[in-house]
C-alpha positions as CSV (number, residue, x, y, z in Angstrom):
1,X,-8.2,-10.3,-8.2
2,X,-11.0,-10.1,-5.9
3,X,-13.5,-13.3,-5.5
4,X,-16.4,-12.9,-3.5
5,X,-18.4,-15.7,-4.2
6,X,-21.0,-17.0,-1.8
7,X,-21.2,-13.3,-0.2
8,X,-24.7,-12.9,-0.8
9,X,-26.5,-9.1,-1.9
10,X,-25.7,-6.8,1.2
11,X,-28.4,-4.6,2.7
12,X,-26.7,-1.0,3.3
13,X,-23.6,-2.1,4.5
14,X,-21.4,-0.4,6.3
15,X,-17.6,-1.0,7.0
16,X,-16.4,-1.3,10.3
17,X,-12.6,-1.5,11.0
18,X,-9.7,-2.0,13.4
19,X,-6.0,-2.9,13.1
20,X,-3.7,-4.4,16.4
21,X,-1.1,-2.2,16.9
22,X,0.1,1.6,16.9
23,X,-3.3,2.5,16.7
24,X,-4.8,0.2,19.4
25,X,-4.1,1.8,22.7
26,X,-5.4,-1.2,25.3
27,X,-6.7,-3.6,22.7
28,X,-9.8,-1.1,22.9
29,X,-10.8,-0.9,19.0
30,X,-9.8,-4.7,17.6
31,X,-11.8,-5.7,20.7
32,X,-14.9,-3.8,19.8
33,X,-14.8,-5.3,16.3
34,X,-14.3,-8.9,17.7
35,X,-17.0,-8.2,19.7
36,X,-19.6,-7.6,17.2
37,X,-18.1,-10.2,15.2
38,X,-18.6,-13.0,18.3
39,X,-22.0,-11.1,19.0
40,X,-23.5,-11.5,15.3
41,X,-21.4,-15.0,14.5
42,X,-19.7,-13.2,11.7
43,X,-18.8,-15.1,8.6
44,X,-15.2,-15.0,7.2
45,X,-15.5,-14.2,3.6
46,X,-12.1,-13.3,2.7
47,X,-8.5,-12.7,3.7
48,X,-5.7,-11.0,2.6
49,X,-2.3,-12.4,1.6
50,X,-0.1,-12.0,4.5
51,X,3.0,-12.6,2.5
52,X,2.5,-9.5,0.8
53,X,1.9,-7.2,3.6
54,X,4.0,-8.2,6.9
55,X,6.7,-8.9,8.6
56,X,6.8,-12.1,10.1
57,X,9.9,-11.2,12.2
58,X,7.9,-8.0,13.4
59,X,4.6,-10.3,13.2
60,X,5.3,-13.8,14.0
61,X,2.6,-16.4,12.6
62,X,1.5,-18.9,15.3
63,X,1.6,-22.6,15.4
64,X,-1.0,-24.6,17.2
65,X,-2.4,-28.3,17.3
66,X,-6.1,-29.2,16.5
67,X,-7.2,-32.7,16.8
68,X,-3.1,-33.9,16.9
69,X,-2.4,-31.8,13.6
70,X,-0.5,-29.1,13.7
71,X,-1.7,-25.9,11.5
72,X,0.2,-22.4,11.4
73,X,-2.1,-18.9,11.6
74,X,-0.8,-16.5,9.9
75,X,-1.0,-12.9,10.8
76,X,-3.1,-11.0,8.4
77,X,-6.2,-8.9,7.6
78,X,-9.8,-11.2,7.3
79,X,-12.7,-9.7,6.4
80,X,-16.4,-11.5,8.0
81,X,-19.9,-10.2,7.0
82,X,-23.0,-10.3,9.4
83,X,-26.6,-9.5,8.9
84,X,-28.6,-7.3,11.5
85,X,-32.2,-8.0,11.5
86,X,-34.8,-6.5,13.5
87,X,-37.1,-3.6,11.6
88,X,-34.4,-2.1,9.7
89,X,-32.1,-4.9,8.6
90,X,-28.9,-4.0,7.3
91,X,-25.3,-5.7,6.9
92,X,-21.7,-5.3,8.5
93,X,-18.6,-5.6,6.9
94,X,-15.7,-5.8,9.6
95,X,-12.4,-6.0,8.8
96,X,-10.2,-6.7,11.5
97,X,-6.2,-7.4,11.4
98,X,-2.8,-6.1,12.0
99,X,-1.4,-2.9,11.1
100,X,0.9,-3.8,8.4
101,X,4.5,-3.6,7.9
102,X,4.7,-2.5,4.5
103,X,3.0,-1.8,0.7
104,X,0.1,0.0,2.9
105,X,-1.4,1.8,-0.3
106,X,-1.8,-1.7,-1.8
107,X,-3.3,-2.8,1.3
108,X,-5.8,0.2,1.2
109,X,-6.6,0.1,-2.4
110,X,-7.2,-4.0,-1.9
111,X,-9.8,-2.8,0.8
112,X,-11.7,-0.4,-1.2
113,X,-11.6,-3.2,-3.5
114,X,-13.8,-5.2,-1.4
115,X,-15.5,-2.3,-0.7
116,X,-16.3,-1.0,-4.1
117,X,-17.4,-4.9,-4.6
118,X,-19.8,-5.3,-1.5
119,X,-21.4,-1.8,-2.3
120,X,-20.1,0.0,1.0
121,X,-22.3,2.7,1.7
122,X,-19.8,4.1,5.2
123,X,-16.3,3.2,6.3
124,X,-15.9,3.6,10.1
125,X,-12.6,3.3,11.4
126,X,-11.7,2.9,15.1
127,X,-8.8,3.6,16.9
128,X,-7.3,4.3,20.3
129,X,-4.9,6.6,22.0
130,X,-3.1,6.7,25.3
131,X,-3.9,10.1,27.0
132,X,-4.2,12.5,30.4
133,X,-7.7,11.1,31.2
134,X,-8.9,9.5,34.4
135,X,-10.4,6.3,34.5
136,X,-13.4,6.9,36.2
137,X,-14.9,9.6,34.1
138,X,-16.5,8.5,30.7
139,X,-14.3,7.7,28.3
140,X,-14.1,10.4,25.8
141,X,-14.5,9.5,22.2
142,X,-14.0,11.7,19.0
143,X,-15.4,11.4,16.1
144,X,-13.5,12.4,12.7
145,X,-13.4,12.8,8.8
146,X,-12.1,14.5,6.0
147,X,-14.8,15.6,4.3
148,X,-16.1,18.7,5.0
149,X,-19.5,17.1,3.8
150,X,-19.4,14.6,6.0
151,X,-18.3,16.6,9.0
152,X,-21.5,18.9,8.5
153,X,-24.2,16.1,8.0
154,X,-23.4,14.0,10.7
155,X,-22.1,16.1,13.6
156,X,-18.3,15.0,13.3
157,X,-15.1,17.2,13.5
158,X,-13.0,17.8,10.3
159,X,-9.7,16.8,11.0
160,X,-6.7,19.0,10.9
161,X,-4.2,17.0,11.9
162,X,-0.5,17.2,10.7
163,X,2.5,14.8,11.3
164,X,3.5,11.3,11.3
165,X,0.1,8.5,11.0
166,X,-1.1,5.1,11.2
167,X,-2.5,2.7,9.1
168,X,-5.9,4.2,10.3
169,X,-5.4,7.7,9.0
170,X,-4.1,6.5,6.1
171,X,-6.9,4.3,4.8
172,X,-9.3,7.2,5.8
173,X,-7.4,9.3,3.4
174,X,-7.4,6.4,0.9
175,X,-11.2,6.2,1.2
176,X,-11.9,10.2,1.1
177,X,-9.4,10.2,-2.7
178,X,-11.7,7.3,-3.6
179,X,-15.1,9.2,-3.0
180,X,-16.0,6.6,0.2
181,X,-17.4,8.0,2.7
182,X,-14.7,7.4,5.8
183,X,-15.1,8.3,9.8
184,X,-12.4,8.0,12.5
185,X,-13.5,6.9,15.9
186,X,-10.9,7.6,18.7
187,X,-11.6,6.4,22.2
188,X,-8.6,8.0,24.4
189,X,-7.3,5.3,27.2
190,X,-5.3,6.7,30.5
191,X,-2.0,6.3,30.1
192,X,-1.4,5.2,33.5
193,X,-3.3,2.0,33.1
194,X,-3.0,1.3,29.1
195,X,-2.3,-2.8,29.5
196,X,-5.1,-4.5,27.4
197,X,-7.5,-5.2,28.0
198,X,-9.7,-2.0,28.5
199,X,-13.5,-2.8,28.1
200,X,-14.4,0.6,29.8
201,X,-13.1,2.2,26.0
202,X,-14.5,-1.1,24.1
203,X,-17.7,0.0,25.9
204,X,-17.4,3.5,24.8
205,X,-16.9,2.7,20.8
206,X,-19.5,0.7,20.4
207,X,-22.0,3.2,22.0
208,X,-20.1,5.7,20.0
209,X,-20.6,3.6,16.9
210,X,-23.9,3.1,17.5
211,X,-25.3,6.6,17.5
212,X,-23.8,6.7,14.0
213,X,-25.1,4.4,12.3
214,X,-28.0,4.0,14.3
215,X,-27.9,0.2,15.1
216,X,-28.3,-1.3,18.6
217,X,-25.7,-3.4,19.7
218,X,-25.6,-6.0,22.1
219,X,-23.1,-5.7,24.8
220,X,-23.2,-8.9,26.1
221,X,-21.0,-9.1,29.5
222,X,-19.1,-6.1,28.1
223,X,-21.2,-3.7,30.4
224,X,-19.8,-5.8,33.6
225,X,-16.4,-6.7,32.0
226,X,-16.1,-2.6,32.5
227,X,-17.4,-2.2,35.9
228,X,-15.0,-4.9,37.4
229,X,-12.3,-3.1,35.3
230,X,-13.1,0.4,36.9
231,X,-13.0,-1.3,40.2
232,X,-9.9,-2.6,40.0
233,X,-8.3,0.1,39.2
234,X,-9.8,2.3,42.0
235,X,-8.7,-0.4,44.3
236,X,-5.1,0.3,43.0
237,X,-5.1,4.1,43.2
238,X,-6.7,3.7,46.5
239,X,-3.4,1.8,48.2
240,X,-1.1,4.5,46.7
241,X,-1.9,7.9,47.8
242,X,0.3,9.7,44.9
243,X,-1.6,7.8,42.4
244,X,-4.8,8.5,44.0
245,X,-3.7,12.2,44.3
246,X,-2.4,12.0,40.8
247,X,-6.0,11.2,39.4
248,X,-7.9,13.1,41.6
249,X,-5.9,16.0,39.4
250,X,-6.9,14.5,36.1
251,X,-10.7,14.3,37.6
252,X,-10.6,18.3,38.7
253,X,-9.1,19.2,35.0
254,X,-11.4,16.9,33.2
255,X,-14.8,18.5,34.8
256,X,-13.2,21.9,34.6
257,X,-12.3,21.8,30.6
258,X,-15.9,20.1,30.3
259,X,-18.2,21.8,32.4
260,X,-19.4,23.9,29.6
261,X,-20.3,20.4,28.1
262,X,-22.5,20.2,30.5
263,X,-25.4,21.5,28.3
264,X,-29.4,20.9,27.4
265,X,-27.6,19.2,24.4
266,X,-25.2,16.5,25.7
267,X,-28.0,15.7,28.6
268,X,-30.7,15.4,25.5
269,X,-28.0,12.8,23.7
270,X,-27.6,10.7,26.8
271,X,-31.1,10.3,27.3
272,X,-32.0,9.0,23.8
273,X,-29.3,6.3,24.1
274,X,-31.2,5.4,27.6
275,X,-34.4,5.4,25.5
276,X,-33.0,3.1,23.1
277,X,-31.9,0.9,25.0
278,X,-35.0,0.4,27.3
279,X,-36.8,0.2,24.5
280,X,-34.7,-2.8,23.0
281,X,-36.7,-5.2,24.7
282,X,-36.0,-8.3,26.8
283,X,-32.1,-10.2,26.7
284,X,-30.9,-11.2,23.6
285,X,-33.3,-8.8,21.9
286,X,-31.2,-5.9,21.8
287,X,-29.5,-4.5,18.4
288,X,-32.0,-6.9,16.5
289,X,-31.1,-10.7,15.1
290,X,-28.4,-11.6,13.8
291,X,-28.6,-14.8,10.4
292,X,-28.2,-18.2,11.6
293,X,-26.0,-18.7,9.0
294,X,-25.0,-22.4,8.7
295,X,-22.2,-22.6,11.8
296,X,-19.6,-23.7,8.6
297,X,-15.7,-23.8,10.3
298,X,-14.0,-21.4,9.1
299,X,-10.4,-19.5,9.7
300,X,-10.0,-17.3,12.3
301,X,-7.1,-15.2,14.4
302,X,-5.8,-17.4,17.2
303,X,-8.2,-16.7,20.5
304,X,-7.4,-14.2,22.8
305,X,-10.4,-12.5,24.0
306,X,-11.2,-12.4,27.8
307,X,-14.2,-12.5,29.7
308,X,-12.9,-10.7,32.7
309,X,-10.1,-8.5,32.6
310,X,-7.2,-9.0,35.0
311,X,-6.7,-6.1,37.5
312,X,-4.2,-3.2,35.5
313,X,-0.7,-3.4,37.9
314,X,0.3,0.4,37.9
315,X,4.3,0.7,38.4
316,X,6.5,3.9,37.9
317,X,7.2,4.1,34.6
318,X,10.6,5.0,33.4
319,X,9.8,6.0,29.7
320,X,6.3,8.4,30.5
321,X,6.4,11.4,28.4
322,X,6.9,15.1,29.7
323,X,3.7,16.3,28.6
324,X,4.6,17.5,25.7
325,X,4.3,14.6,23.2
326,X,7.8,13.8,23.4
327,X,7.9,10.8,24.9
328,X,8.9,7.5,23.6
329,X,8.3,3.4,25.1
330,X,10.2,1.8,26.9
331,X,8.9,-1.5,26.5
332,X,11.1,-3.7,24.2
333,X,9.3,-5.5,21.1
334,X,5.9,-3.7,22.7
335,X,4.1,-1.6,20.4
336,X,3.6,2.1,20.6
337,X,0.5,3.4,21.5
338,X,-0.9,6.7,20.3
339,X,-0.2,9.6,22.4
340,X,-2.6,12.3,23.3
341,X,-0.4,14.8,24.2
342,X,-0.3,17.2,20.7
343,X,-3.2,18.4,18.5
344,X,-4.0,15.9,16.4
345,X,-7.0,14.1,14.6
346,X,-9.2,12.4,17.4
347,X,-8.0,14.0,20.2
348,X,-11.1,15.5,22.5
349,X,-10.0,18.5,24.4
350,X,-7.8,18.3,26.9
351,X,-6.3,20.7,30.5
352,X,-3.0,22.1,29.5
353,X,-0.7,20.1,32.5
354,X,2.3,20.2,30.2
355,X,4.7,21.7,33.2
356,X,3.9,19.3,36.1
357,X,3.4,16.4,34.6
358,X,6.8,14.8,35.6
359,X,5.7,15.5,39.5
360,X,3.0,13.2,38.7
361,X,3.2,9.2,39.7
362,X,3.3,7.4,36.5
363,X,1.9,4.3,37.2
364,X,2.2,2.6,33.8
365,X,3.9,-0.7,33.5
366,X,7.5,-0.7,32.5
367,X,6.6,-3.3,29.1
368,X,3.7,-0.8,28.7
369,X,4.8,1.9,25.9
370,X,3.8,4.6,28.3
371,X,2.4,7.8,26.1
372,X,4.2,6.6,22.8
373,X,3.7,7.5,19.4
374,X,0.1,7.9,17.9
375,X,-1.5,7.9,14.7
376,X,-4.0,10.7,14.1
377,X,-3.9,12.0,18.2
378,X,-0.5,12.5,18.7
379,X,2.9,13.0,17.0
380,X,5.9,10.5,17.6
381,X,8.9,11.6,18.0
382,X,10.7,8.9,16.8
383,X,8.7,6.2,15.3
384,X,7.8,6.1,12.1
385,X,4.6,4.0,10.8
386,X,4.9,0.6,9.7
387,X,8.6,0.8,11.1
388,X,9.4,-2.8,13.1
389,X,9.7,-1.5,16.5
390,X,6.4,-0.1,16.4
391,X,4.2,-2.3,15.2
């Protein structure tokens, strides 16, 4: 039974969601979420039973000590509500958790529960996938849905994916059979520097997410965190001249498969973001107020967000794919990443490179899954969702 007590009337909320896991390539999507809920002091309002949804051998729960007594997280699903003023207020519901092991129609249908409840006007659903893209281009980011409708009105591709999926594609699903409207956001990280975390693809959802629901969002440090992370890794492919070579490849492909991008219409969409953000006003202004709220204590997942991230440590890896999407980890109890190597649901464009790709330095580290198994972008050749080794 769903209690929601103390959640006061939303204003045209929206749903914003990410899960840890096989959809999560570089922490990039359940790091955007915690984001906006650090950024607008989200409120937990409600958690779901872990017992009845995971693993704990798969996902262990965490013991830790506060003031001498020592409490157990558990890993689970919590749901936090935050207000947006400004001119336009409006409400965020953002669910963020772990992809679950098992019963993941109950888990859906316990969702659009809370959903139904809170009067959900949009779901948006993020993910992330590993793919052939170089890290100092813009991270490319598709937007996705099922309904036809949708796809029309607001400028998004209809998916026609096939093959094995996440927990992400599935509660899309669940949410287009329920009449909710749903949308898929994939950010795709290079595979050759997938360790979390990636704030360059964080970056890239939230401006993503923010032309869609036309909210401004404030970055925070996020805008440097992804600088320093781009710098890094140049300084990397700069002291290995078959990795530099290897992405100067992935640059040449990328602008040739997007020149025709390069149009009156794309330039005309990067200039209104620019507008809207200079016209944000000063610090702390930007993407409105968020409710003081009353700073109550509440439960939350154990900390693990960075202010900087660490340098990414390419190494040869000895599980990278051929190209072809057939590719599996190598990384023992590591979880497999979404691969961006077949046709699939959130998957931008891409140079066919299928051929030569195994000539090509892998510099991925060896506990990294390499190009493994995706949920909408790419098709696993092996895994299977919720299965252990996976998740």
């Amino acid at each position: 039974m769903i209690e929601l007590e103390g959640v006061p009337e939303l204003i045209d909320p929206v749903m914003v969601a990410a899960f840890e896991g096989w959809n999560d390539a570089g922490d990039a999507a359940s790091t955007a979420v915690a984001h906006l809920d650090k950024e607008w002091k989200g409120e937990v309002f409600a958690a779901l039973d872990a017992e009845d949804y995971y693993d704990f051998q798969v996902n262990r729960p965490t013991v830790w000590l506060d003031g001498g007594v020592r409490k157990i997280t558990w890993p689970t699903t919590r749901l936090s509500v935050v207000r947006v003023g400004g001119d336009k207020p409006r409400d965020l519901v953002l669910v963020r958790g772990i992809e679950p092991s098992m019963r993941w129609r109950s888990f859906c249908n316990e969702l659009l529960g809370f959903a139904h409840e809170l009067g959900v006007e949009l779901v948006v659903i993020m993910g992330a996938l590993l793919g052939d893209t170089p890290h100092t281009r813009p991270v490319p980011v598709s937007g996705v849905t099922s309904d036809p409708d949708l796809a029309r009105t607001m400028d998004l591709e209809e998916t026609k994916y096939e093959g094995p999926t996440g927990i992400v594609g599935i509660l899309q699903e669940a949410c287009t059979h329920a009449g909710v409207p749903a949308v898929s956001l994939w950010a795709a990280v290079p595979h050759y520097v997938s360790q979390p975390p990636n704030p360059k693809a964080t970056l890239a959802l939230l401006n993503r997410l923010e032309d869609l629901i036309d909210l401004r969002i404030p970055l925070g440090e996020l805008t440097e965190d992804a600088r320093a992370w781009q710098l890094g890794v140049d300084q990397l492919a700069a002291e290995d001249s078959e990795v530099a070579e290897y992405v100067q490849s992935l640059e040449e492909a990328r602008d040739t498969a997007e020149l025709p991008e390069a149009s009156g219409e794309a330039i005309a969409r990067e200039f209104e973001r620019y507008l809207r953000r200079r016209d944000g006003g000063g610090p702390g202004q930007v993407g409105g107020v968020a409710s003081e709220g009353e700073g109550a204590a509440y439960l939350r997942d154990a900390p693990s967000e960075r202010t900087r991230p660490p340098k990414p440590q390419p190494r040869p890896d000895t599980g990278a794919e051929s190209g072809t999407g057939t590719g599996t980890g190598t990384g023992t109890g590591s979880t497999a990443r979404p691969a961006a190597d077949d046709k699939a649901e959130g998957k931008p464009d891409k140079p066919d490179k299928a051929e030569d790709k195994t000539d090509k330095p892998d510099p991925a580290s060896t506990d990294d899954p390499g190009t493994a198994p995706s949920d909408e972008p790419g098709t696993p050749p092996d895994a299977e969702p919720g299965d252990s080794s996976e998740d």
